[in-house]
MARSEPA-929890 format. One line per 4 residues: number of its first residue (from 0); their letters; for each residue x, y, z of N, C-alpha, C, CB. Coordinates in pm, whole numbers, plus 50000, padded with zeros to 5 digits. Glycine has a CB too. Layout:
REM MARSEPA-929890
NUM) A) X/Y/Z/X/Y/Z/X/Y/Z/X/Y/Z  ...
REM end
This chain:
REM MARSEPA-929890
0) XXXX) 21060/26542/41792/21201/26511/41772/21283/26639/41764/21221/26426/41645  21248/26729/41699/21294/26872/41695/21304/26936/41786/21236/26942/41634  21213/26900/41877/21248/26988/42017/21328/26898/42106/21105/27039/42108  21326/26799/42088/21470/26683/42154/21616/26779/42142/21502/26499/42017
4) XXXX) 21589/26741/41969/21739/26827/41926/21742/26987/41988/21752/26844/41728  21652/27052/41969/21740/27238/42066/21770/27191/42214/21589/27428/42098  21664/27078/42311/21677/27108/42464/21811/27016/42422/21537/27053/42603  21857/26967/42353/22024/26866/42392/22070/26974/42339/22088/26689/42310
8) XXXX) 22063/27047/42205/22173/27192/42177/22181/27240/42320/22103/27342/42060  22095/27306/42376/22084/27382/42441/22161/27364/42590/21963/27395/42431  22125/27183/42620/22223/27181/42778/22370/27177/42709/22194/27008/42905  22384/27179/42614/22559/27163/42526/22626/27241/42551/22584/27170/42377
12) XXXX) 22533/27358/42496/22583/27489/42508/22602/27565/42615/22526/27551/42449  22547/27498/42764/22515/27529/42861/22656/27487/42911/22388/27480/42907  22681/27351/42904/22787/27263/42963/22925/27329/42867/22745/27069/42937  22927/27356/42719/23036/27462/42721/23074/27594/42770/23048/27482/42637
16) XXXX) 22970/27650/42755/22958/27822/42850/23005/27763/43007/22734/27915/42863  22978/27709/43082/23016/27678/43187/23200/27689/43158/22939/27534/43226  23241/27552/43069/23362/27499/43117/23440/27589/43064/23397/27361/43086  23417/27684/42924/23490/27773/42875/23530/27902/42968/23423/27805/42762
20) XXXX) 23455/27976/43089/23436/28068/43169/23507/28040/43264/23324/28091/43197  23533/27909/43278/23562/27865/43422/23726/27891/43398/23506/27685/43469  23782/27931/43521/23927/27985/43487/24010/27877/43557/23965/28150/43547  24102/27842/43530/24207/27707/43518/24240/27764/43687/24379/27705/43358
24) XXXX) 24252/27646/43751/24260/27662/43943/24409/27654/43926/24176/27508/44077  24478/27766/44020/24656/27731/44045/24689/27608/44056/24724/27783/44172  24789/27542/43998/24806/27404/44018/24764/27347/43963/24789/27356/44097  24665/27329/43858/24613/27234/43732/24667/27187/43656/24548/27268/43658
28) XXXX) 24722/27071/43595/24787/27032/43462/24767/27037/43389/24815/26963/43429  24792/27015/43299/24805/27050/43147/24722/26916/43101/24984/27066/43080  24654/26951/43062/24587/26988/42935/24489/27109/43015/24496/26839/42847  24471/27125/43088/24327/27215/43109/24344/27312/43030/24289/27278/43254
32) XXXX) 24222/27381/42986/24226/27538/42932/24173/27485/42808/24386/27636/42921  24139/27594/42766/24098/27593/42642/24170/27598/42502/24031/27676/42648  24179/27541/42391/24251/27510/42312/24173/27507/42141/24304/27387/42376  24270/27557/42049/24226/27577/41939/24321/27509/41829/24205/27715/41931
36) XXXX) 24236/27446/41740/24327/27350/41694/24312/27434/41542/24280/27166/41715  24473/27401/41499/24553/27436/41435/24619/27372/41311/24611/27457/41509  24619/27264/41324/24645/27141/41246/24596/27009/41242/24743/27120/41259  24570/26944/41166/24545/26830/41168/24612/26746/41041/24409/26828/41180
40) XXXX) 24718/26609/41064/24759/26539/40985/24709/26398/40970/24868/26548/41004  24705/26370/40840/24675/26193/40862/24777/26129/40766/24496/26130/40810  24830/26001/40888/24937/25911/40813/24909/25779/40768/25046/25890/40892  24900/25721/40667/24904/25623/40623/24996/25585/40538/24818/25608/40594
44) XXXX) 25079/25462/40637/25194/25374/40525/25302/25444/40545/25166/25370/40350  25357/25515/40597/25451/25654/40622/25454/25795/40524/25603/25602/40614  25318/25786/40445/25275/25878/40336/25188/25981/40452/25170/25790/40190  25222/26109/40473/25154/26194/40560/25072/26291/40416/25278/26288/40685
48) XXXX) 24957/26375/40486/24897/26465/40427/24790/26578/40522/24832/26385/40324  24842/26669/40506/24802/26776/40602/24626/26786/40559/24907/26940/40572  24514/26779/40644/24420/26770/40602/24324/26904/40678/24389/26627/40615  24414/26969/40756/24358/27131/40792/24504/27211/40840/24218/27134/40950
52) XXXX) 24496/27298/40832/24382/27386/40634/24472/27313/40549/24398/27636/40566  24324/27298/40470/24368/27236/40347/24229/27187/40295/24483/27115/40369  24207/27039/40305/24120/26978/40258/24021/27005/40312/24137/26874/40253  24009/27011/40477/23864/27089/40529/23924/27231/40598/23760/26980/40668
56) XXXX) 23805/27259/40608/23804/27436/40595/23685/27414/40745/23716/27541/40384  23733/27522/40837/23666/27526/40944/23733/27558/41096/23607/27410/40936  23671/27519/41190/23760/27595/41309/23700/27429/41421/23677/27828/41374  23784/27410/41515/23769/27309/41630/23860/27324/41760/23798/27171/41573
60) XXXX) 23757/27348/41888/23802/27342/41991/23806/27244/42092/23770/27415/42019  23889/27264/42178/23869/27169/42276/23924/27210/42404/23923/27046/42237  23820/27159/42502/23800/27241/42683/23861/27087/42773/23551/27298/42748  23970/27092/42873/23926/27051/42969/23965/27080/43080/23923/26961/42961
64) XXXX) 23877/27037/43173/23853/27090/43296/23816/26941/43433/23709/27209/43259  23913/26983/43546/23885/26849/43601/23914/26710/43502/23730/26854/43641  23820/26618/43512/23846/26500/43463/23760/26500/43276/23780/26379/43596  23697/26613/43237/23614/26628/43181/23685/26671/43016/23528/26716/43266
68) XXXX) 23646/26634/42908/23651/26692/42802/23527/26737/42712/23724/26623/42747  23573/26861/42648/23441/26848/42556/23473/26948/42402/23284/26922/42663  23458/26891/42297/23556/26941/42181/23418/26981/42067/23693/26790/42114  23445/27066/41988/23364/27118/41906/23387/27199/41829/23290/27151/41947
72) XXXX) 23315/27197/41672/23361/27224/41554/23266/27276/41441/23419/27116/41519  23281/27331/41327/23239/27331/41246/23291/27237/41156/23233/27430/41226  23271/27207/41048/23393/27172/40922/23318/27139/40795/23501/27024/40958  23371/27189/40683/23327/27179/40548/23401/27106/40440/23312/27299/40507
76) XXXX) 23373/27042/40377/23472/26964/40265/23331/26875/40181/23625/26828/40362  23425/26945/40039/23337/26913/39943/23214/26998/39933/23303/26785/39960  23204/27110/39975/23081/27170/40037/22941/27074/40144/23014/27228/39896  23040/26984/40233/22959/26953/40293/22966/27039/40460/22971/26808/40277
80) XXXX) 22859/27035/40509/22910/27123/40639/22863/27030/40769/22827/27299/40647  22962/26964/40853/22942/26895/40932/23008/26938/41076/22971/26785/40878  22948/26927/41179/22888/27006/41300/22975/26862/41365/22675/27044/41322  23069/26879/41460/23180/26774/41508/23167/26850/41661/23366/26776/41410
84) XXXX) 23117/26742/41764/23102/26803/41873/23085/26672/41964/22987/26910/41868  23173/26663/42136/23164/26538/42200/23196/26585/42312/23240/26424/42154  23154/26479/42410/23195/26510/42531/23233/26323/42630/23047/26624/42599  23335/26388/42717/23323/26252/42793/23444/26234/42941/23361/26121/42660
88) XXXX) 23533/26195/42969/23598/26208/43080/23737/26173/43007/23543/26117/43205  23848/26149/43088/23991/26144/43033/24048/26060/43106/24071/26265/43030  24158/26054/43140/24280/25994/43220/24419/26029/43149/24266/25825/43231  24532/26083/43195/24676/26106/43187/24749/26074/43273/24709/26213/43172
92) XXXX) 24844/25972/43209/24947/25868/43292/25093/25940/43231/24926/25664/43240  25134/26053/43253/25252/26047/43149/25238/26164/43041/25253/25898/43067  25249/26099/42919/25175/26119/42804/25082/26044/42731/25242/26139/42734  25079/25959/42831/24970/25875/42744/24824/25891/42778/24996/25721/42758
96) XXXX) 24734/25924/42712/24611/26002/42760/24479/25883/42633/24637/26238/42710  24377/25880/42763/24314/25776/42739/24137/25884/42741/24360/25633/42872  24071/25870/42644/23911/25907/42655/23825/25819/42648/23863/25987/42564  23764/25845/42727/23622/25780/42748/23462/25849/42666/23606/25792/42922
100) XXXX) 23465/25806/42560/23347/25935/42513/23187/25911/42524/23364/25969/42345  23136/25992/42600/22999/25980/42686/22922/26024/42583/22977/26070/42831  22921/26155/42532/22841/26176/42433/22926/26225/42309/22737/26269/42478  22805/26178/42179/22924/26255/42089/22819/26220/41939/23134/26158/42096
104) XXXX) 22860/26319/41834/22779/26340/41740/22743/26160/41654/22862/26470/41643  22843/26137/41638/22797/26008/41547/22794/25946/41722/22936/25920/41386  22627/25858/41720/22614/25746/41827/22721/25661/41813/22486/25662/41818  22771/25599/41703/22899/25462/41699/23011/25511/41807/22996/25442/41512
108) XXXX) 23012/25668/41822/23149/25686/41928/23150/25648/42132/23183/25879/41908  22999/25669/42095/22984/25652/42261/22993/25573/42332/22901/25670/42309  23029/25524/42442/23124/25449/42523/23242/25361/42471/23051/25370/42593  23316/25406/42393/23405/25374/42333/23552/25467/42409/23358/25396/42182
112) XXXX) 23649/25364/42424/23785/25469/42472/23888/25497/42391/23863/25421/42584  23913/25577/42390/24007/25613/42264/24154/25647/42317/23946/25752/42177  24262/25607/42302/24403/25586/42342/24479/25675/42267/24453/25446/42322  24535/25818/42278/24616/25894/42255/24803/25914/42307/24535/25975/42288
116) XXXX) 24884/25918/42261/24949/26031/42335/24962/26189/42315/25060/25996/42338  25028/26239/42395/25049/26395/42411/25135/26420/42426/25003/26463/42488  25160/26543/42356/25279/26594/42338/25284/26805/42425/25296/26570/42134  25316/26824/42490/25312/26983/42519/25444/27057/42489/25280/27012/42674
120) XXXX) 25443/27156/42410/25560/27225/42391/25492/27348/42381/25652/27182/42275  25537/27467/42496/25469/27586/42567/25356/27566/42518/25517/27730/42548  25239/27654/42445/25167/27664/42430/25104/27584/42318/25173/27755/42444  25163/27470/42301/25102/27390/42186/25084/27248/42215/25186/27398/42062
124) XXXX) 24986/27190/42222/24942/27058/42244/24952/26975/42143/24823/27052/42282  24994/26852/42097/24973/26744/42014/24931/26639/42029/25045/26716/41973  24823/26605/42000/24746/26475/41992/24794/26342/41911/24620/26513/41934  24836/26228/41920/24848/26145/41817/24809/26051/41849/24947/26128/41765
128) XXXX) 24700/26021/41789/24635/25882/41760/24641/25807/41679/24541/25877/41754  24692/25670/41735/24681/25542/41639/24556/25440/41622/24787/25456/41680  24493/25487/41541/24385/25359/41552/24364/25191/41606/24364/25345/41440  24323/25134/41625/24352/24996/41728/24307/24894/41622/24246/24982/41897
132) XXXX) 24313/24749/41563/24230/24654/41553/24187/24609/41601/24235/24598/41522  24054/24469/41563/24002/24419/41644/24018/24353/41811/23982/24367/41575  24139/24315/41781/24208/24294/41885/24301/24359/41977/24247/24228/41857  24248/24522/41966/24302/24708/42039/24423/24692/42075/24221/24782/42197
136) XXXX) 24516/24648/41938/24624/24664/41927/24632/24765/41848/24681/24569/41900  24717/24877/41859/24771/24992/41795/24795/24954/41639/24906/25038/41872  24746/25017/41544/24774/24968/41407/24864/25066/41378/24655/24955/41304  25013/25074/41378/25103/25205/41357/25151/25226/41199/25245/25190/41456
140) XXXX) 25098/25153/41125/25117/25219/40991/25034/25352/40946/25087/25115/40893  24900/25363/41041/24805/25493/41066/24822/25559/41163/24679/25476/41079  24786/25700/41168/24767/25797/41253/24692/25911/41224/24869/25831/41286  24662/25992/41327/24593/26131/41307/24660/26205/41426/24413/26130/41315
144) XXXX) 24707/26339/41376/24787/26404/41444/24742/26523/41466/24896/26404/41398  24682/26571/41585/24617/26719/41567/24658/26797/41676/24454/26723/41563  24719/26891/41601/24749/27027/41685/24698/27114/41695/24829/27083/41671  24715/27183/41830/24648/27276/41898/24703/27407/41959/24599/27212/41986
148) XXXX) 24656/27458/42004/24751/27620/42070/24629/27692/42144/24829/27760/41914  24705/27664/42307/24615/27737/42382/24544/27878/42373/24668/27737/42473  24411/27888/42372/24318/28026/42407/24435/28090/42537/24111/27975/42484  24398/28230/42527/24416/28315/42666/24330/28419/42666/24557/28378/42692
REM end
């Protein structure tokens, strides 16, 4: 089982070294490139609370390239230290940006699509996600809001 886990570290790390190196083609849209996130908020009820930096302590990126995403992290809270890392494909209509997640640390996320919009202002990306109910209707009394600011 242990050697399961390094050869999957290992093509991970392979498949980030790739997409991180790879330099954004003239003419690419936005989101491509590499990106370092900066903030993260969560809303509930219209009560917001900034939950990095702050409550967790740590660093999270995120690559994409072509149709492809792939995001990864450290993060600590409570002195726990949890390793946040996924990969999977996208779609952008607009701002409204849709994931498909192929692989990803907790199994419950995989093949699951996750419904964002986006926000770009120069070098800063915003994510906001509303969670869905059973019936993947947008529940808008929640959100998670995470900002970012492109690598160069």
């Amino acid at each position: 089982m242990k050697t399961l886990i390094n050869v999957t570290t290992g093509v991970l790390i392979l498949i980030l070294l790739f997409i991180l190196y790879r330099r954004m083609v003239p003419g690419e849209q936005l989101p491509h490139g590499s990106w370092q996130m900066i903030k993260t908020i969560s809303v509930e009820n219209g009560r917001s609370q900034v939950t990095y930096p702050g409550i967790n302590v740590g660093k999270e990126f995120k690559v994409w390239s072509g149709k492809n995403f792939i995001f990864f992290g450290r993060w600590e809270k409570e002195k726990v230290i949890t390793d946040n890392y996924g990969y999977g494909t996208y779609t952008l209509d607009g701002n409204q940006y849709e994931e498909t997640v192929l692989y990803h640390f907790m199994p419950s996320y995989q093949g699951q699509k996750i419904r964002m919009t986006l926000e770009f202002r120069n070098d800063t990306l915003t994510q906001i996600y509303h969670p869905v109910d059973s019936a993947g209707k947008p529940i808008e009394s929640r959100s998670s809001i995470e900002k970012f600011i492109r690598l160069k």
